[in-house]
FISETOR-29106 format. One record per residue (C-alpha): x, y, z. Coordinates in steps of 0.1 Angstrom, whole numbers, plus 5000, padded with zeros to 4 digits. Layout:
! residues N
XYZ
...
This chain:
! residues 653
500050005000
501750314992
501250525018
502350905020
500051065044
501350975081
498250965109
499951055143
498950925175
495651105191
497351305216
500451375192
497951545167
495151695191
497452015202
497952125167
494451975154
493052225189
495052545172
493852475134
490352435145
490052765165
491652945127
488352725113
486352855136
487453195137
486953245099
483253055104
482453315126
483653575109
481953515076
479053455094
478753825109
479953965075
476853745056
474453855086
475254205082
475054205047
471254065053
469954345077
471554595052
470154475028
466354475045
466754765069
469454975052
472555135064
470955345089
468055095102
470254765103
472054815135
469254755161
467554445142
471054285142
471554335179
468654225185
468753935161
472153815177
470353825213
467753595204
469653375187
471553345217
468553305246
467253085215
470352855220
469652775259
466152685249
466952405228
464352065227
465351755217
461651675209
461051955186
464151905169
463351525163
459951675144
461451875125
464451585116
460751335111
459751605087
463051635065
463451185061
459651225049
460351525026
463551295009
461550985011
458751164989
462151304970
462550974956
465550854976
464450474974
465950524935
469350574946
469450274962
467650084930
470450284910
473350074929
471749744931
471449794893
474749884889
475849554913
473349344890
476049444862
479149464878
479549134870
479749184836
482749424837
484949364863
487449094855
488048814880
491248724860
492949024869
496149024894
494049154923
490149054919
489449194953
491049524947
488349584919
485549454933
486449684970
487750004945
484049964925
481749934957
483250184978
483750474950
479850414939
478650364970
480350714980
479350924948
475950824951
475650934992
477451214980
475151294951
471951274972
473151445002
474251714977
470651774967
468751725003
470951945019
471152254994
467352244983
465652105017
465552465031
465152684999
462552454987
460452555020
460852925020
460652944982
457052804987
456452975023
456052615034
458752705064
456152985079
454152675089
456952565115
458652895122
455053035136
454952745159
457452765190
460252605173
463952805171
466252875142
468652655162
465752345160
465252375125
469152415109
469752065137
466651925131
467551925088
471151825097
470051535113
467151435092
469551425059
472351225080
469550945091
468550895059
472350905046
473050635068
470450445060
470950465026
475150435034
474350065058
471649935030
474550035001
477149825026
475549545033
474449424991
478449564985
480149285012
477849035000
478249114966
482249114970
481648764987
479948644961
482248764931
485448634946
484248284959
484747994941
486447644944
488547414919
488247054901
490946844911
491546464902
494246214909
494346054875
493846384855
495846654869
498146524895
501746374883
504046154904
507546274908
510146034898
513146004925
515946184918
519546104916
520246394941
516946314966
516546194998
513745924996
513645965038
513146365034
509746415045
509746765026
510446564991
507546664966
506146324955
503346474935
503046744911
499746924889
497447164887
493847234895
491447304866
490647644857
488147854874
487348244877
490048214847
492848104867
494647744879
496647654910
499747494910
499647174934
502347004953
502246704974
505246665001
506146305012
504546395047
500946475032
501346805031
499146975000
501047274991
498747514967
500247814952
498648174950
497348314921
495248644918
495848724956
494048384970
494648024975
492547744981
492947435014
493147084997
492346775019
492846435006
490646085012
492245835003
490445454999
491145164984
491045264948
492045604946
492345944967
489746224966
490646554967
488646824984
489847184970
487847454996
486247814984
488748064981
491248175010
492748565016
491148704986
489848955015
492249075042
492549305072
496549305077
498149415110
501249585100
504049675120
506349955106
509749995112
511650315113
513950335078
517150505075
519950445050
523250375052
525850515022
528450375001
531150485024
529150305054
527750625073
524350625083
522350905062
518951025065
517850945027
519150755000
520150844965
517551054947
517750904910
515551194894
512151114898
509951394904
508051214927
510151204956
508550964982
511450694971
514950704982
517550474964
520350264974
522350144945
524449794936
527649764938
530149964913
532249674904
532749334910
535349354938
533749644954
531849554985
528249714988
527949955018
524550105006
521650025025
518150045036
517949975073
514849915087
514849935129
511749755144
511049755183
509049625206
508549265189
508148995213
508048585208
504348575222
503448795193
503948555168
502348225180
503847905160
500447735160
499547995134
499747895098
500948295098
503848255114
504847845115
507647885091
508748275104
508648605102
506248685077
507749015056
505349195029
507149475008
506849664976
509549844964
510250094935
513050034905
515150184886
517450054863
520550244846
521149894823
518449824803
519549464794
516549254794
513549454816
511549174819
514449034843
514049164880
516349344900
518149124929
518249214961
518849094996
517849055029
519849065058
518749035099
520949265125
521449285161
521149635174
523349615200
525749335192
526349415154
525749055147
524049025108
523448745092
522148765055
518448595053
517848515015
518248664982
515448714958
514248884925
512049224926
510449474901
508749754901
505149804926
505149424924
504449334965
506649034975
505748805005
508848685020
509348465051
512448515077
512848195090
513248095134
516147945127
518748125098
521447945084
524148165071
528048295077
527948555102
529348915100
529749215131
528749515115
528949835129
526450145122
528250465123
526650845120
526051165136
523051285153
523351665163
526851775152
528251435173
529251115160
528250755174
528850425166
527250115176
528749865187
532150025200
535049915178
536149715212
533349495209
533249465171
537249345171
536349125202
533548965183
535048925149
538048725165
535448505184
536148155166
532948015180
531048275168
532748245135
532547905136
528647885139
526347835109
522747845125
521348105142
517748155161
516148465151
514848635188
517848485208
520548595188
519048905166
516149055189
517649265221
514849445242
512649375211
514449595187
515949365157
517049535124
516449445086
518549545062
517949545022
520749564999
520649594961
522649294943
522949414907
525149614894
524449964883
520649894892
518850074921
516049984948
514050234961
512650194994
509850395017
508850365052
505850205045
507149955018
507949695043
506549565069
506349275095
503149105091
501549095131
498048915125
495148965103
492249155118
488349065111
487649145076
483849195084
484749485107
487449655079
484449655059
482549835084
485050065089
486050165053
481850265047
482150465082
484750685059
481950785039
479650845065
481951085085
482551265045
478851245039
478551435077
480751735073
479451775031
475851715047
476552035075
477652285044
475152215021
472552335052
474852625057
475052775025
470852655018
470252905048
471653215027
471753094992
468552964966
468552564959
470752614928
473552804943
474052654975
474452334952
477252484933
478652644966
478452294985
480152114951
483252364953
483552314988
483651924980
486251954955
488552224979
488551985004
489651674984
492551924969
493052105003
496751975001
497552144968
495752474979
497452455009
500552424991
499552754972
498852935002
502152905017
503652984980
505652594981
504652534945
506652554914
505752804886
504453054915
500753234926
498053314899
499953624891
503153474882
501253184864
499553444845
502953604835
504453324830
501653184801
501253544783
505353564778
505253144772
508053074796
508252714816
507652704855
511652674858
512652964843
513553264867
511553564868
513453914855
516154044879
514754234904
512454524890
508954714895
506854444874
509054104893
508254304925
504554364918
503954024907
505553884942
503754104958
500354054946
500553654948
502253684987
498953884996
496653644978
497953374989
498753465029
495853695032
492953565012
493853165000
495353075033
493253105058
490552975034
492652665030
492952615068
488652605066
488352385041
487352045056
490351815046
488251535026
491151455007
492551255046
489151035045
491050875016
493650655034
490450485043
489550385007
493050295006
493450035034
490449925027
490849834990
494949714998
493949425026
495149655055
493549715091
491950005095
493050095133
491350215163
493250555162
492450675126
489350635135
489150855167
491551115149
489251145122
485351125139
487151445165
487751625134
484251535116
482051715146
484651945152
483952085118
480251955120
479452175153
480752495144
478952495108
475852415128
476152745151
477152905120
474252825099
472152915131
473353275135
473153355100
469253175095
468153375121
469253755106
467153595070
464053535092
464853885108
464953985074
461953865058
């Protein structure tokens, strides 16, 4: 799963979360006056607005301690009748249509069925809740002053506070109705698609394996039996039978399948099960990546090969054939204990299960459909004691699932780390201990090592990866590998990944009221869309706002396309025109875009959801606390917002 936007613990992000919302909040408030002003102006004048508006801000406040649940609710009952008369029962026959032929166009015999199926359910099931909570929101209130229908309820005691809640919570019930009904026909429909089983017969498909010259007939590991399963979902299985029994089935399109065997007198009947991990919830445990250079000194990144995207760092191959490879990418895990990864799992029976996707670059063409080698290596913290795990073959995006095993077999080597953290230099182990341990003839002498007693110290190990070819590079990310903990439930994932669009569907539900409280049907649409697509591109305005984007502010852009130079080229030396232009795009930006940005509800975040959900990753506990505090805490304010200005506009009419 590539990975670039970093969710910090809850108490790590609430401090500058707290200071962020009270810039929100500030600029709510203060386009609320300026839009409440503007109303009594508008209906009273210059000279005559003064007094309404004091008083209309009074009320609205005494109107705040006087809230009722109960007349809330009414006016909430009234709004899910309102958009069940709207016709919402034909968005959901919309999406069970579009499930009914799914089917047809979604391929199981791609890579990754799962990925499709999860990508297709969760993007229509949010553009449709998007869609309709678009309309119900922005034409709900319009709709019932445009035809006086809102004079009904406003005559009866119930407050301006009453009915902006009351419509916020009618169009969220039904939204989540409509969001649990969409979830439930997706999973089952995701079930559905992906499981299947296999034919398998001993006299058609299964070969005996002739003895080798070279073989152990005792080796209870010794395949006996080779074949494949017949095709199904446009895929087969590789099969191999060990001399123990063991049914070994190989995975294709990101599933395999159990295979039991019953044997009688005649022949053996082979049982192949529905399909196994097509869905997953992975627990991943993340290491903290640094690199180490060719010269051997730890560095903070590795080689930057060009790319413009720069969430990759390189290390490179060796230079030569009698060169030794120094660079590195040196992943430190900690806290990993033995009772974390219990044997009696089929997880972890054979090891340390690795999962990683790395990046490639190649300087030799040579044949490209060859991968790139690399290697793995296991370290000791604090003894320096590495042991290289395995080598293996790896291309580009292409996620590998590797296995460190308990026991390693390999020639051991004391490495030490050396770099500087603030201006001083360290190295770990001491060259004492290094020398002591490099002239240690038993250590040298041993050949089999057990991966916690001898590589894990106060449950910090190390896992280095090395590029093997030369004049090819690897690039690496902190999120590219990872040590596989345990799967979670998949039925709660799912749960969790449709919760994303109900905290979206929330916070788009809360401005489409706001701006229907000012604005006709039509507009507060429009207004409601834009503020959708600002906050699923709040990272690139935000980017503008702080001017950290290349080519410049709207003004330079402009004088950049009428003289038809490129967003590298340096502006004029210093003069009036290179200083007005600065000038102008510093104010837009810092004055006008920025704060803006800092409003705009960050939608764009809600996508790491989409992500873990569609990539077989857990969603965990604190993304979802970081994210529902930052739902209300936007939600809230727009409610008070909406409040204050709804009251001046029933001042006003």
């Amino acid at each position: 799963m590539v990975n670039e936007y970093n969710i910090p613990d809850f108490w790590e992000w609430i401090g500058p979360a707290t200071l962020n919302w009270f810039g929100a909040v500030s600029i709510f408030l203060a386009a609320a006056l300026a839009i409440s002003v503007l109303l009594c102006l508008i209906r009273y004048g210059f000279h005559g607005a003064y007094i309404p508006f004091i008083n209309a801000a009074e009320r609205a406040l005494a109107n705040l301690t006087s809230f009722s649940i109960a007349r809330t609710w009414a006016v909430a009952r009234l709004t899910i009748i309102e958009s069940l008369r709207g016709r919402v029962v034909y968005v959901l026959a919309l999406f069970l249509g579009l499930l009914l032929f799914a089917g047809w166009f979604l391929d199981p015999r791609v890579e990754d069925p799962a990925k499709s199926y999860l990508a297709f359910v969760l993007f229509s099931t949010m553009i449709l809740v998007m869609l309709m909570t678009l309309f119900l929101s922005s034409f709900s209130l319009p709709t019932d002053i445009k035809n006086k229908t809102i004079f009904a309820v406003v005559t009866k005691p119930v407050r301006g506070s009453e009915i902006v809640f009351g419509r916020i919570i009618g169009v969220s019930i039904i939204g989540t109705i409509v969001i649990i009904l969409m979830g439930i026909a997706s999973y089952f429909f995701v079930i559905s698609e992906l499981q299947h089983t296999h034919v398998l017969t001993e006299k058609s498909d299964l070969t005996p394996v002739s003895l080798s010259a070279d073989s152990n007939e005792d080796d209870p590991k010794r395949v006996i039996i080779r074949g494949r399963t017949r095709a199904a979902n446009g895929h087969r299985h590789d099969v191999e039978i060990l001399a123990d029994g063991t049914i070994d089935v190989s995975v294709v399109n990101g599933h395999n399948h159990k295979i039991t065997a019953e044997k009688s007198d005649s022949f053996t009947r082979y049982n192949v099960s529905t399909a196994r991990g097509s869905l997953q919830a992975r627990i991943p445990i993340y290491g903290k990546l640094s690199f180490r250079d060719g010269d051997g000194n730890d560095t903070k990144k590795g080689i930057n090969v060009g790319h413009e995207w720069e969430y990759r760092s390189y290390i490179g191959g060796r230079t030569s054939e009698t060169t030794a490879n120094e660079e590195s990418a040196i992943f430190l895990f900690n806290n990993l204990r033995e009772s974390m990864f219990p044997k009696s799992k089929d997880l972890f029976q054979n090891g340390l299960p690795i999962e990683m996707t790395v990046g490639v670059f190649r300087t030799v063409k040579a044949n490209i459909e060859k991968p790139v080698y690399a290697s793995l290596s296991v370290r000791n913290p604090q003894t320096g004691l590495t042991v290289e795990v395995m080598t293996f073959g790896t291309e580009e995006s292409i996620t590998k699932s590797l296995i460190i095993p308990w026991s390693i077999s390999g020639t051991p080597q004391v490495i030490q780390r050396k770099g500087r953290v603030e201006g001083k230099y360290y190295e770990t182990p001491n060259s004492k201990d290094v020398e002591t341990q490099r002239n240690d003839p038993v250590l040298n002498s041993r050949r089999q090592f057990d991966f916690f007693k001898d590589f894990v110290s106060d449950g910090q190990v190390e896992i280095w990866l090395k590029c093997i070819d030369r004049h090819q590079y690897i690039g690496i990310a902190q999120a590219d590998l990872y040590v596989r903990a345990n799967n979670a439930s998949v039925e709660l994932n799912f749960v969790k990944g449709f919760y994303s669009i109900w905290m979206r569907m929330v916070i788009v539900t809360a401005f489409g009221v706001l701006f229907s409280t000012f604005l006709s049907g039509p507009i507060a649409l429009l207004s409601t869309i834009g503020i959708m697509i600002a906050g699923f591109s709040k990272g690139f305005l935000m980017q503008i706002g702080i001017g950290d984007i290349l080519g410049g502010g709207p003004f330079e852009s402009l004088y950049r396309l009428m003289m038809q130079q490129n967003m590298v080229t340096d502006l004029p030396v210093e003069n009036y025109s290179t200083t007005f232009i600065k000038t102008a795009d510093l104010i837009y930006e810092r004055i006008f875009l920025y704060p803006i940005g800092r409003a705009i509800p960050p939608l764009s975040d809600y996508g790491i959801y989409d992500l873990a959900l569609v990539s077989g990753f857990n969603i965990t506990a604190g993304w979802i606390v970081n994210h529902t505090v930052m739902t209300f805490a936007y939600a809230v304010p727009i409610f008070f917002v909406s409040y204050l200005i709804l009251s001046n506009r029933e001042l006003a009419k």
